[in-house]
Structures are given as C-alpha cells and as structure tokens.
N, C-alpha and C positions, 0 to 999 in steps of 0.2 A: 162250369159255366164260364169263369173265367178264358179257358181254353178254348171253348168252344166259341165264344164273342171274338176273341181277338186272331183266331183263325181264318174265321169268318169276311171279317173287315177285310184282313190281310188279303185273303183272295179275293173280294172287290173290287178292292183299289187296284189290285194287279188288273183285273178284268178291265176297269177305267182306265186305266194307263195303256192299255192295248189298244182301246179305243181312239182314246186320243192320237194313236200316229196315224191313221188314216184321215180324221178331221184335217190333222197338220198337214199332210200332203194332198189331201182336197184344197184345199185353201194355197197352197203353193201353187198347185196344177190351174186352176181357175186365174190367177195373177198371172199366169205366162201364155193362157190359151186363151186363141181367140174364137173359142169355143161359144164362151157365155161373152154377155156384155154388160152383167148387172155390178159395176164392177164395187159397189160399196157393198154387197155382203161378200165380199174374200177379206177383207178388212176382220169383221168380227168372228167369219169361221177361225179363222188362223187364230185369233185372240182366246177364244171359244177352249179350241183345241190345247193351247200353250197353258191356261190357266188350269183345266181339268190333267194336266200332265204332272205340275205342278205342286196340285193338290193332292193327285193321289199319290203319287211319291211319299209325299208328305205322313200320309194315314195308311202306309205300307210300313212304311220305317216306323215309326210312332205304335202301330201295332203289332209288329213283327218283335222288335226288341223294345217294349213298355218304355220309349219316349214319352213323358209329357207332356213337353213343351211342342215336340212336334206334333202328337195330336190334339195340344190345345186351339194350335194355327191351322191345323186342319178342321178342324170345326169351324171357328170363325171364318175361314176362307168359304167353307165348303154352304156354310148359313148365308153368306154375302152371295154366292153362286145361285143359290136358290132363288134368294129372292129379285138377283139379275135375268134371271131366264123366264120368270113370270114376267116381269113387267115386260122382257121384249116381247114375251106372247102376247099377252095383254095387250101391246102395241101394233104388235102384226094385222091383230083380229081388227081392232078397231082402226088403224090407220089403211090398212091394204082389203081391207072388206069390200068396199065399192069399187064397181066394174064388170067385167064380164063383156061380153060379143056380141053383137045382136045378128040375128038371122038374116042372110037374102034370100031373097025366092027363089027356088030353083038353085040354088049352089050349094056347095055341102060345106063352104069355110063361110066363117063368121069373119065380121067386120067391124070396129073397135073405133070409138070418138072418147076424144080423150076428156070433153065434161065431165066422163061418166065415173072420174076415178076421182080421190082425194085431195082435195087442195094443197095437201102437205105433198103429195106424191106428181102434182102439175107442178108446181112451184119447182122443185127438183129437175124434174124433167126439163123444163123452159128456160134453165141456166144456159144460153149461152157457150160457156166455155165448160160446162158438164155434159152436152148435147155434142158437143166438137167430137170429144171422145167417144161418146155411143157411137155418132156414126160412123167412125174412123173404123172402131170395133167390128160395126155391121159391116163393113165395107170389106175388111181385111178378112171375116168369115165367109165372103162367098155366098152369102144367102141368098142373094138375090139371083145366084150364075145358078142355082141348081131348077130355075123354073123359065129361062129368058126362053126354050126351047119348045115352049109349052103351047100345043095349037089350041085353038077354040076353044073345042071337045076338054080339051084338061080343065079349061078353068070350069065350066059344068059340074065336071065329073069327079073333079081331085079333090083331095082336102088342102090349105095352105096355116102354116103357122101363123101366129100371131104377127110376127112381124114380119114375114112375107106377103099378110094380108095389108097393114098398115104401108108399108114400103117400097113392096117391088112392083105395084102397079095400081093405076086410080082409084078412086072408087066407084062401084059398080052404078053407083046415080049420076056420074058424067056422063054428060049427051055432049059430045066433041062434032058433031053433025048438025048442033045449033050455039054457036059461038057467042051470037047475042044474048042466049039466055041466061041470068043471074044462075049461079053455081053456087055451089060450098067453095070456099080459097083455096082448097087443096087440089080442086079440077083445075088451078090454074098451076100451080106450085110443079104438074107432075111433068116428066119431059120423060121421051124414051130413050136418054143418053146414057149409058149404065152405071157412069159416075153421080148421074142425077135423080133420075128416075122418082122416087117421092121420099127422097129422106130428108126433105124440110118440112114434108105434111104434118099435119098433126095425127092422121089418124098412125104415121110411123112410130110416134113418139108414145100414143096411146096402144101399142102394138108389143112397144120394150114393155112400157106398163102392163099390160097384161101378162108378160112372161114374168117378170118381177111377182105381180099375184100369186102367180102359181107354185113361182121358188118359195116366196112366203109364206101362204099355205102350207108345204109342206116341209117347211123348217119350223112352223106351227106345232105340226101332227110330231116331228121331231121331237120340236121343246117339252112339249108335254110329255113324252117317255121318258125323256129323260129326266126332270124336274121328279117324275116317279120315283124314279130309280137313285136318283140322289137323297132324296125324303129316306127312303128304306134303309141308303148307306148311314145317311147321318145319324139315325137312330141309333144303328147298330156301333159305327161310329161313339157314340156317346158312351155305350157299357164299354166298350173298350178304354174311351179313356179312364172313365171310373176304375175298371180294373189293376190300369196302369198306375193311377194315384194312388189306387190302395197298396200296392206294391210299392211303391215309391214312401211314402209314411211306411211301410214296416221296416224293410230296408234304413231309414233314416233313424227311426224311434223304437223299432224292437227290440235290434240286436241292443242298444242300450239300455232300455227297460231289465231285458233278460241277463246283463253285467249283474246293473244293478241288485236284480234276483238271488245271484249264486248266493251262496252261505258261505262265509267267512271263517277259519278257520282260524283261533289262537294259540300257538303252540306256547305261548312265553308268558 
C-alpha cells in the first residue's frame, strides 16, 4: 500500500506539473496578444499556473524520495489551493452571473446594454483609465476592420460578436432620419470614423462584458475540474505523507530500538 500511494501521488503531481506549462504559457500569450482584451484574467492565469507548478514539484519530490517536510508543504499549499479555487468560482457564479444579449428582430446577432451586468463588473468597466486600455486593445485587434466591408444583406444575415455588436456600429433602434427625436446617448456617441465609431458607447463596454462572461463561465466549468482533481490528489496526497512519516520514525527510532535489542555478550 505504501508503494502503491506514493506511486500514485508521484505520477499526479508529474501529471500537474505538465499541466501547468501550458496554463503558464497561456497566460504569457494572452499579456503579449492583442487577441483578448480581458486583460485582468492573465494576471491570475499565470499566478494559477506558477503555484500549481510549484506544488506539484513539491508532492513529486516529497513522494518520490519520502520527504516530509516537503509533503507537509504540499499539503498545506495544495489545502490553501483548494479552497482558492472555490471561492473564485463561487465569485465568478455570482459576480459574472447577470447579463446576457437580448434579441433584435430579424437579425441573427444579439445586442448587449451594460445595466444588465453586475455592478461590481460596471464599476470596472467605467474606470476611465481601465476603459483607455480596453479600447486601445480593441483597436490594435482589428475587430472592427474585419466587418467595415459589410453591405446591408450582412448585417441581416451574419452573426456579430459581442463586441462587434456593442462597438463597431449603432444600435439597431437609432433612427438617424429623425435627429430631433430623443435617442439612447449612445445614437449620439457613434461616428463612422474608424478611430471612432462607438467605443465610448456603453453598449461597447457592455460588449467586453459579455465576452468577460463567457471567459468566466468557462474558467468556471474549468475551476471546478480541477478543484475535483485536486480533492482526489490531496487525499491521496495525505497516505503518502503518512507513509513517509512512518518511514521517517523508523528510520529515526528503529534502527535504535533494534541496538538496543541485540544481546550483549560477556566474555570477562
């Protein structure tokens, strides 16, 4: 049993520690690409990736060659791990929960008002010198060059991402054919200058929000495998240390016990 626990671990940890270089170089690639723009989860991926690296070293070595003290630290880390990945889910579910697109008629892309989302996640969004950057992000992706081409028929007929639909053009309830009539702010906000276009709207902003949801969401469905999968380690985890400590007391107190034992022999 012994052997087989700390085999065990050992191959897990290896398995984690594999994992972990792709998180790491996810989290790298996401800070240099101006792919994504959610730029505050590359912060915790890379942290994410770095700790689970980390740790499992830690319960490779510790199980491999009966360390202790290193699978004492592996536990603790790996128990603090735990219950860091719950509470972000826990916070995902409930902070990134509200939201969603609401339907136009006749169009097959949805269209995104930023009330609809968390007051913790407006408040973010509406910094100022946090929004500089989004849009700088949005800008330097191009998102908006891959639809300026787009006749009538497309916008009908196409689908548009979240923030193509918040960003690269009004909202479908401006009537620009009656300039006197009260609008939404954001029928005024929008220009057709490419530099401009509507990334001071709000529905732009509630547009990032909803791709934020969705990364969230499913660093959610993530969290939760893995919080699995660490549960299972740590158990196992646990027999190994035991096995380790009991190896460690024999080793310290046996081989003495069994001096003690020999029979003494007096020749005099």
């Amino acid at each position: 049993m012994t052997r087989v626990s700390n085999t065990l671990i050992g191959f897990l940890n290896l398995l984690t520690l594999l994992i972990s270089i792709p998180i790491i170089g996810g989290g790298l690639w996401m800070a240099k690409s101006t792919a994504t723009c959610e730029s505050f989860l590359q912060r915790p991926l890379m942290i994410l990736g770095f700790v689970i690296l980390l740790v499992s070293l830690a319960g490779f070595i510790g199980a491999c060659y009966h360390v202790v003290w290193a699978l004492w630290l592996y536990l603790a880390v790996m128990l603090f791990l735990i219950a860091a990945l719950l509470a972000v889910t826990v916070f995902g579910f409930v902070v990134v929960g509200p939201g969603g697109g609401v339907d136009v008629p006749g169009r097959v892309y949805k269209e995104y008002h930023l009330q609809s989302y968390s007051p913790w996640l407006r408040k973010r969004i509406e910094n100022p010198s946090y929004w500089m950057t989004v849009k700088s992000c949005i800008l330097g992706s191009k998102t908006c060059s891959k639809i300026v081409m787009w006749t009538p028929v497309d916008y009908w007929t196409r689908n548009l991402s979240p923030i193509q639909s918040g960003c690269c053009k009004p909202s479908s309830a401006c009537d620009y054919q009656a300039p006197m009539m009260t609008q939404d702010a954001d029928c005024y906000k929008w220009n057709n200058d490419p530099n401009v276009l509507c990334y001071e709207c709000d529905s732009c902003k509630a547009g990032v929000l909803e791709d934020v949801r969705r990364d969230w969401h499913r660093l959610s469905v993530l969290n939760i495998i893995l919080v699995l999968l660490l549960i299972i380690i740590y158990f196992v985890g646990c027999c190994a240390f035991q096995n380790a400590k009991r190896a460690d007391d024999y080793n310290t107190y046996g081989a003495a016990r069994m001096y003690k034992a020999r029979p003494k022999w007096n020749f005099y």
